[in-house]
C-alpha positions in Angstrom: 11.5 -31.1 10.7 8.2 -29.0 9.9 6.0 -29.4 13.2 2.4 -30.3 12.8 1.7 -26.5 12.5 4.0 -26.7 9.0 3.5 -28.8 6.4 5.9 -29.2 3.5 3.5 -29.1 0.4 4.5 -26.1 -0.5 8.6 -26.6 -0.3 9.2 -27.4 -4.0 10.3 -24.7 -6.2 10.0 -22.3 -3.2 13.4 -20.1 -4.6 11.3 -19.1 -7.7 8.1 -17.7 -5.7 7.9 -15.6 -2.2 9.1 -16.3 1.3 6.8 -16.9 3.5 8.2 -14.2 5.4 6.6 -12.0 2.4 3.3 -13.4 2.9 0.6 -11.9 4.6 -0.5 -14.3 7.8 -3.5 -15.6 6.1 -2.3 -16.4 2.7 0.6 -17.8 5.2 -1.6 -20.2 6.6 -4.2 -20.9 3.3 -0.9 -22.1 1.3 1.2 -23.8 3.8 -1.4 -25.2 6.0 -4.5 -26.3 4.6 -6.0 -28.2 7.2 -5.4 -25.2 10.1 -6.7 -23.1 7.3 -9.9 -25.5 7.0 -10.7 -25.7 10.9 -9.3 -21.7 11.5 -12.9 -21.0 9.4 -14.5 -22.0 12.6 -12.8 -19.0 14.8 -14.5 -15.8 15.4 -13.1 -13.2 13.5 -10.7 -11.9 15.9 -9.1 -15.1 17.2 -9.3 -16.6 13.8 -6.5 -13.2 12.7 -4.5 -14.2 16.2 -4.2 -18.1 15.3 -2.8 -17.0 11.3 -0.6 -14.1 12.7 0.7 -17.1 14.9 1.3 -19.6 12.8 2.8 -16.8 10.2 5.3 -16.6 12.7 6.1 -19.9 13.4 6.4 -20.7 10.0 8.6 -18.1 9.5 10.9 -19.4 12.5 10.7 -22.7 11.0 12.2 -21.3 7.6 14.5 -20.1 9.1 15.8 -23.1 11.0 15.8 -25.1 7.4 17.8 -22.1 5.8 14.3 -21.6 3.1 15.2 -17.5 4.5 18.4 -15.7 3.2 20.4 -15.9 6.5 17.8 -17.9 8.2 20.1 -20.0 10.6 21.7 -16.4 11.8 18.4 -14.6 11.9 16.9 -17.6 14.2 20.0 -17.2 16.8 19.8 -13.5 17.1 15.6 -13.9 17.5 16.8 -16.1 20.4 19.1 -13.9 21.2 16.5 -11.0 21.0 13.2 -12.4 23.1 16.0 -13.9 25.7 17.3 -10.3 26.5 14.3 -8.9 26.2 16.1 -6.4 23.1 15.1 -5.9 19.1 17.3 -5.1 16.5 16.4 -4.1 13.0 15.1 -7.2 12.4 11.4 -6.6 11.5 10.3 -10.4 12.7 11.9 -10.0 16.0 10.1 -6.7 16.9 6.4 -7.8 15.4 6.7 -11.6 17.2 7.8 -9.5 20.5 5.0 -7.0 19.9 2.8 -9.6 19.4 3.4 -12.4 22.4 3.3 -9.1 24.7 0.0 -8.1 23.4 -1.3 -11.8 23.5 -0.1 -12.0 26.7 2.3 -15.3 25.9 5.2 -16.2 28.0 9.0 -15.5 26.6 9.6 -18.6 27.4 7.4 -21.0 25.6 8.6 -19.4 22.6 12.3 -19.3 23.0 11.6 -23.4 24.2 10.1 -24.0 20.5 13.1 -22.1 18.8 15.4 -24.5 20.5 13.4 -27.2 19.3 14.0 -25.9 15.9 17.6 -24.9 16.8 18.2 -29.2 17.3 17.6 -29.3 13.9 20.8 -27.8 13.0 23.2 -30.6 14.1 22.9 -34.5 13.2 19.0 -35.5 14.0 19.6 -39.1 15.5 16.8 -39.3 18.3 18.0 -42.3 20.8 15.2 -42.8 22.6 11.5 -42.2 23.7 12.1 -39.6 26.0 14.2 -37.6 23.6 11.7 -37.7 21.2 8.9 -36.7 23.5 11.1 -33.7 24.6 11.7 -33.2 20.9 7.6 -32.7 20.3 7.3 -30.6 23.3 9.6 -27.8 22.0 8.4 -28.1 18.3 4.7 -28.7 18.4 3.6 -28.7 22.7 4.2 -25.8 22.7 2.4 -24.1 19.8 -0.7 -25.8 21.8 0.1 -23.6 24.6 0.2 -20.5 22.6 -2.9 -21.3 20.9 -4.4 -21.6 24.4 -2.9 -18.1 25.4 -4.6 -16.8 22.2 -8.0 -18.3 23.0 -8.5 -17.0 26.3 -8.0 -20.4 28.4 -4.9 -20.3 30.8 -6.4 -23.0 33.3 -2.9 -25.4 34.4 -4.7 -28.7 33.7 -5.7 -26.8 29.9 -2.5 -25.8 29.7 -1.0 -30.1 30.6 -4.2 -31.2 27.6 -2.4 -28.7 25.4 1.0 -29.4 25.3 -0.7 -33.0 24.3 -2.7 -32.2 21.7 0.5 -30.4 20.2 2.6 -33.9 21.2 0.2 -36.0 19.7 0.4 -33.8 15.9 3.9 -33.7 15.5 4.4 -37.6 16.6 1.6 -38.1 13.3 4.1 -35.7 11.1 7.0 -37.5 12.1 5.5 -40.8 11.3 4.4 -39.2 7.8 7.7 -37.6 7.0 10.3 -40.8 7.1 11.4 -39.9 3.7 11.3 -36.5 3.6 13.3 -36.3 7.1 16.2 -38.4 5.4 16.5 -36.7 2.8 17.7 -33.7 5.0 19.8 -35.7 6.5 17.7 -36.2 9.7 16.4 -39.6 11.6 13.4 -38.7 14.5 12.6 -42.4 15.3 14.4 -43.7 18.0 18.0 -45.4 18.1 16.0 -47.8 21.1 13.4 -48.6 18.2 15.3 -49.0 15.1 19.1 -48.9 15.9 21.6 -46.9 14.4 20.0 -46.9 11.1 20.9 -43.8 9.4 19.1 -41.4 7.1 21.1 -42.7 4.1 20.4 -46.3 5.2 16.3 -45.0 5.1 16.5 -43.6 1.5 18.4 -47.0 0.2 15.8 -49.2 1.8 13.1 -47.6 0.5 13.3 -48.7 -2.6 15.0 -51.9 -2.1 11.9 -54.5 -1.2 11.4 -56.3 1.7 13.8 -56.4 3.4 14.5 -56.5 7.9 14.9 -52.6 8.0 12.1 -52.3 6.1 10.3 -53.9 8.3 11.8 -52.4 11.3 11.0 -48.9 10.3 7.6 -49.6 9.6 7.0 -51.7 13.3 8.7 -48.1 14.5 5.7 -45.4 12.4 3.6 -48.5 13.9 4.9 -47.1 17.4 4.6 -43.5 16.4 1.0 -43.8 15.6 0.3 -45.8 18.4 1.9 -43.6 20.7 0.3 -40.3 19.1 -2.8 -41.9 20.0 -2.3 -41.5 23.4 -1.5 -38.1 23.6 -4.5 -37.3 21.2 -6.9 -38.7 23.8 -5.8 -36.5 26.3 -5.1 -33.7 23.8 -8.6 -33.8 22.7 -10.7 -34.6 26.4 -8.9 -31.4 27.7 -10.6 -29.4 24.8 -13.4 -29.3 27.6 -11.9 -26.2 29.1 -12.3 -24.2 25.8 -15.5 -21.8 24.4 -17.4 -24.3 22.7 -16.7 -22.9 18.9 -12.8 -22.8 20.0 -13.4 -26.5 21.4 -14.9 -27.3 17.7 -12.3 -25.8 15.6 -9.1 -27.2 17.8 -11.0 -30.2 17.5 -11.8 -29.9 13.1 -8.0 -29.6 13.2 -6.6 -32.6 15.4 -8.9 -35.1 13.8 -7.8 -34.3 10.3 -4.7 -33.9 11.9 -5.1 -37.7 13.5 -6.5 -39.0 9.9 -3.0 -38.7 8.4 -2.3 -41.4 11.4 -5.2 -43.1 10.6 -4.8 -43.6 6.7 -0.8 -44.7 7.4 -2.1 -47.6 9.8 -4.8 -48.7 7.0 -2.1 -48.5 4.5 0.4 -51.2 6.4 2.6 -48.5 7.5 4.0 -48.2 4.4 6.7 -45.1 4.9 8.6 -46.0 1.6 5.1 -45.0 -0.5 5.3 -41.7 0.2 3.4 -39.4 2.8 -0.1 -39.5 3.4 -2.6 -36.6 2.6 -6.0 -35.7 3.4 -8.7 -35.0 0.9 -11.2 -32.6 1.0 -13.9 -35.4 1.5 -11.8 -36.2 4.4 -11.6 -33.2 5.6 -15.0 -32.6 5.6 -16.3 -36.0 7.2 -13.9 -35.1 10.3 -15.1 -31.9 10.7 -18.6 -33.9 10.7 -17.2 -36.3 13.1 -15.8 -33.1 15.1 -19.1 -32.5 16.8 -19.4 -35.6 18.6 -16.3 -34.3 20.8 -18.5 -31.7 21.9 -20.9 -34.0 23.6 -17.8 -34.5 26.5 -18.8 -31.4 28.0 -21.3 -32.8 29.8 -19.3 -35.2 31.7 -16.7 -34.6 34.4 -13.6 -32.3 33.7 -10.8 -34.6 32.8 -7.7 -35.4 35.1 -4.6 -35.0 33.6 -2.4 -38.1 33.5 1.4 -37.3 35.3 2.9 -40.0 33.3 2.2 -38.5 30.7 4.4 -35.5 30.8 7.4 -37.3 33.0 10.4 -37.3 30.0 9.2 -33.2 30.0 9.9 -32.5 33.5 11.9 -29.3 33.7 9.9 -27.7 30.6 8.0 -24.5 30.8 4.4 -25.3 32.2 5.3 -29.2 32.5 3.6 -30.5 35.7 
């Protein structure tokens, strides 16, 4: 599963062009992940080369996990391996991502949490219930949010709950894009307790098949996905407070396109079996419009964080 940080535009025909891992950061980012690309404009210089080198990296990590990098699987264990024993090795990604976090000043541990997000990925995806999936986001995308908020200065606890959120609240919206695409790799993220025991096979044959109940079932679960995305975007997005105001703009550029992917599957009757949605340009551009209204909440009270939120994380680094 590519996290909201990763689309998969750029998967087919991948073998006849260059890794990733031979990409520079921002050509990384403007041909993986246009939307980031779009609201990372916004960043002052500086940040703007920390948030690409980031994502770089996690895209990388991600390859790696899918097995798109000769060796990737191994490489990903021994990168574990590596930032858990504080050692390198003549890997070049281990010793520039462990150069890196120490200069940005980001925690071992939120990193080696998101590789063993992406490590799930190599066994039979069959989530059984909310709070797996929620745990599932956390590792994958909640925690990119906290190292973008290492990168961008802000390190406040109650930032730190919004962030995990906003990263959540992404990767629930990818998930509820991605049905297809997830079953075809043999992987099923929506919940046993929502849809059963349907299996990724199961997915691709009813796809095609009509109406028909599982259809219908998986589309009342991307219903739930949405809806429960939603939730975790509105506290994602009232904890951008705590950031620089053009940080707080661009984080915000990129969850509402982000959240438009959500919006455009709910418009379109949840219907998974079409395809995956995609933002436009035009689309792009009327939420970066639409962007600036968030700004106007820093002139109200600093948000409380809701506990309730984050109880199927307890246990996770910077959970509270």
């Amino acid at each position: 599963m590519k996290s909201w940080r990763l689309p998969n535009s750029a998967r087919v025909g991948k073998s006849a062009m260059q890794t990733n891992e031979e990409l520079t950061p921002e050509l990384s980012l403007a041909k993986n992940g246009k939307s980031f690309d779009w609201a990372g404009r916004l960043l002052n210089n500086e940040t703007g080369r920390d948030a690409a080198q980031l994502y770089s990296f996690c895209r990388i990590l991600d390859d790696m996990a899918d097995g798109d990098i000769p060796n990737g699987p191994q490489r990903l264990l021994a990168v574990r391996f590596g930032l858990s024993n504080r050692s390198t090795s003549e890997d070049l990604i281990l010793m520039e991502l462990t150069d890196f976090i120490v200069r940005k000043k980001i925690p071992f541990e939120i990193i080696i949490a998101m590789i063993d997000g992406l490590l799930q990925d190599q066994n039979i995806v069959d989530v059984k219930d909310e709070d797996e999936l929620l745990q599932y986001c956390y590792r994958v995308a909640g925690t990119v949010g906290l190292m973008m908020s290492q990168i961008l200065g802000c390190t406040k606890k109650n930032a730190l709950l919004h962030a995990i959120d906003l990263g959540i609240a992404m990767q629930l919206t990818n998930i509820a894009r991605d049905v297809l695409e997830d079953a075809h790799m043999g992987r099923r993220y929506l919940p046993a307790s929502w849809v059963g025991d349907i299996s990724p096979d199961k997915i691709l044959s009813v796809s095609g098949s009509g109406a028909c109940q599982e259809q219908e079932k998986i589309s009342t679960a991307v219903k739930q996905l949405i809806d429960l995305s939603e939730i975790y975007y509105k506290s994602g997005l009232v904890g951008l407070i705590y950031l620089r105001p053009r940080d707080h703009l661009a984080i915000a550029v990129a969850a509402k396109i982000y959240r438009q992917i959500g919006i455009q599957i709910k418009s379109n009757g949840y219907k998974w079996y079409e395809g995956r949605e995609i933002t436009t340009k035009r689309s792009k551009f009327a939420c970066s419009i639409r962007s600036t209204r968030n700004l106007a909440s820093r002139l109200f009270q600093i948000p409380q964080h809701q506990k309730s939120l984050h109880v199927a994380l307890a246990g996770l680094p910077y959970v509270d």
